[in-house]
C-alpha positions, -999 to 999 in steps of 0.1 A, spaced: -139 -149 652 -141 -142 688 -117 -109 686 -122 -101 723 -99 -77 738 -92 -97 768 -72 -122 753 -46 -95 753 -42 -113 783 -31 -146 769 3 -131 750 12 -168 733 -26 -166 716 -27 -132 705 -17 -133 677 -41 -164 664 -71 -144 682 -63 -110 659 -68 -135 628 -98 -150 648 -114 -116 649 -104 -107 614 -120 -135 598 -83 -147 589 -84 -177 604 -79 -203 576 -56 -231 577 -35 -225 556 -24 -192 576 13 -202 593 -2 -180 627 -33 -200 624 -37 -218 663 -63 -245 650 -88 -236 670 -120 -211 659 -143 -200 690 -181 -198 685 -194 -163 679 -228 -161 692 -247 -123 693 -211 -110 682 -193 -122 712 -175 -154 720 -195 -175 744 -185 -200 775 -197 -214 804 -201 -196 837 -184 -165 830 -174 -145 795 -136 -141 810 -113 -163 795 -93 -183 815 -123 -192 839 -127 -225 849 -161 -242 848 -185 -269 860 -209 -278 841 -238 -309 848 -253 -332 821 -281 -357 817 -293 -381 792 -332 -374 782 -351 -400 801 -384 -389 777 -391 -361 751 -374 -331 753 -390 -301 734 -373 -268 731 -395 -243 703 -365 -222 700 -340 -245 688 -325 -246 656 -312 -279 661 -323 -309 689 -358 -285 693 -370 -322 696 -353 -352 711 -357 -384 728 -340 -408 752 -307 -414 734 -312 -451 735 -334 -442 702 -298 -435 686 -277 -463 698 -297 -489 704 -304 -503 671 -267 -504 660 -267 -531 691 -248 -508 713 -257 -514 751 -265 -484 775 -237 -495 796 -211 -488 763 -230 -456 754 -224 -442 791 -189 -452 789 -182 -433 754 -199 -403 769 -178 -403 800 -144 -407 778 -154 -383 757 -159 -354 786 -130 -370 799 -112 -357 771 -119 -320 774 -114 -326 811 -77 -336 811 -66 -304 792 -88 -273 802 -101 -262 837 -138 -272 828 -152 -302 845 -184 -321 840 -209 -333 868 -235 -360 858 -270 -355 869 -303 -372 868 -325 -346 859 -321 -333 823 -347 -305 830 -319 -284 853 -288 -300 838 -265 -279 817 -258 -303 781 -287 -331 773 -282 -354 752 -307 -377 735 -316 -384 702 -329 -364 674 -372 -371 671 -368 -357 634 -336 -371 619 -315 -353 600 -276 -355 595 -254 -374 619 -254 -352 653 -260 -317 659 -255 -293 688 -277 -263 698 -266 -239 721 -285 -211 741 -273 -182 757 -282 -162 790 -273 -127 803 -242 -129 820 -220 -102 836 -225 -67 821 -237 -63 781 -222 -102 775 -239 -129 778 -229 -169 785 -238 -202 776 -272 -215 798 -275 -245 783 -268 -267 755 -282 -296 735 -264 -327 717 -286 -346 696 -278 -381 675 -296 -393 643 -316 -427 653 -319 -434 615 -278 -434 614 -255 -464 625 -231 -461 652 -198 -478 666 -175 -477 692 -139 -477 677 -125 -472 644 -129 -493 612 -119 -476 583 -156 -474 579 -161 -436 573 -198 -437 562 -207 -451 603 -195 -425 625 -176 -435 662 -197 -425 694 -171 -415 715 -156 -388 688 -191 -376 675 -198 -369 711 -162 -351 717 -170 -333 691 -205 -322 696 -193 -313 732 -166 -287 720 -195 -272 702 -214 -272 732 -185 -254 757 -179 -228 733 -159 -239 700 -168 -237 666 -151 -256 632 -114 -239 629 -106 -264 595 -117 -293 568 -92 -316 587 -67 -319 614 -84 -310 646 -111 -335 664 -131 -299 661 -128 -298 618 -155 -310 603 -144 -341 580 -151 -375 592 -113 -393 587 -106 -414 615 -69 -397 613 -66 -383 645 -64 -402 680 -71 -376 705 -78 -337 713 -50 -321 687 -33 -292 696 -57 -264 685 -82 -279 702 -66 -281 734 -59 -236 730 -91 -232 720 -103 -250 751 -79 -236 774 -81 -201 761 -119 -205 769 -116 -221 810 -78 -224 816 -55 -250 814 -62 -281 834 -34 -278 866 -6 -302 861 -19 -313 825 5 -325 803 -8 -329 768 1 -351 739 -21 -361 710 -21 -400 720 -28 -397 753 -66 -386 752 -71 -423 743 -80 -440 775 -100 -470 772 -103 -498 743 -136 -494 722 -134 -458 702 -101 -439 687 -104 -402 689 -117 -379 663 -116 -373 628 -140 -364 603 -156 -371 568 -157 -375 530 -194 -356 537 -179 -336 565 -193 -343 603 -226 -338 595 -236 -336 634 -207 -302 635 -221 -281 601 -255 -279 616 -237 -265 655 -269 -243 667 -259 -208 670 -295 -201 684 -298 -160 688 -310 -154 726 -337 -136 734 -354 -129 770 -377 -160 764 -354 -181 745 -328 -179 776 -331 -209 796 -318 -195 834 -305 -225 852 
């Protein structure tokens, strides 16, 4: 997916991109990069810009009240997130923290920075959780015009289950799912990436608790989209900053929250303008 002509540009990811585009893109391939961009309207989508290699800032905010959006396939009804993580006797304080790590992780490795803001209504990701549960998490993403015919991402949506548990950490428990790595997760949905793989990238969509940090697939597909992070150096233990939540893996049922991403067709009233 994603077979745009201007990752010509990018000669050491060329080659995975022509499988991208041809709907090669399997694991098993030697050439495959690990990585799979979202392909929304036929194009790839990202933040700010549809040139790759363009950094970004983007805001989010935690719903403070319900959030309704008519047009969503997914999150098209949400609530404070406390609804999610509160009854698995998580404190707000501990949710924040995940959330920060898990930006954090994108952060370190790509040119796309996040800005937290107290007003969900203008802020570019919400997250809350889901007033009709279903699955674990899932992510909806809406597109506005951009430069030209293409079109970028204007805002996106992460949404938890509040009928699910939740913990910070790994356990060996793979029917509760981690905060910090569901959120990681849901957030490369939410920049632009889609699910390359079963297994093996914090983007696949199994639930193993295998991985401790961004892998290296994730960390092209992230930099292909915004650039790479100036002075980054990248290994896949490092993206593990704080006690209280390993990074990434995925499940015997898949990652629920990832199979549902919301590829939500724009349209002039769908689009969101920030």
């Amino acid at each position: 997916m994603g077979g745009d002509l201007r990752a010509a540009r990018f000669a050491g990811l060329a080659t995975g991109l022509a499988l991208l585009g041809s709907g090669l893109a399997h694991a098993e391939s030697k050439n495959f990069l690990g990585f799979r961009l979202l392909d929304l309207e036929n194009q790839t989508v990202k933040w700010r810009t549809p040139t790759f290699g363009k950094s970004a800032v983007v805001t989010y905010a935690f719903a403070t009240g319900p959030v309704t959006t008519p047009k969503a396939r997914n999150c098209a009804s949400m609530l404070p997130p406390a609804e999610a993580y509160g009854p698995s006797q998580i404190t707000p304080r501990q949710f924040r923290r995940e959330v920060a790590a898990a930006f954090r992780m994108w952060e370190r490795v790509a040119g796309i920075s996040f800005r937290e803001t107290d007003d969900p209504s203008s802020a570019g990701i919400v997250i809350g959780a889901q007033a009709v549960p279903v699955g674990r998490a899932f992510t909806n993403v809406e597109l506005k015009p951009g430069s030209g015919d293409k079109k970028v991402i204007g805002r996106s949506l992460i949404c938890l289950n509040p009928k699910q548990p939740w913990k910070i950490g790994f356990d060996g428990r793979l029917g509760v799912y981690d905060l910090r790595y569901t959120i990681a997760h849901e957030i490369g949905h939410a920049v632009g990436l889609d699910h390359p793989s079963a297994a093996g990238q914090l983007m696949s969509y199994r639930y193993d608790e295998k991985q401790t940090g961004l892998q290296p697939g994730d960390v092209q597909g992230a930099v292909l989209l915004y650039g790479a992070r100036p002075g980054a150096r990248f290994t896949t233990a490092t993206s593990r900053a704080a006690p209280g939540g390993d990074d990434a893996a995925r499940g015997e049922s898949g990652w629920p929250f990832g199979i549902g991403v919301n590829k939500t067709p724009s349209s002039p009233k769908a689009v969101q303008p920030r």
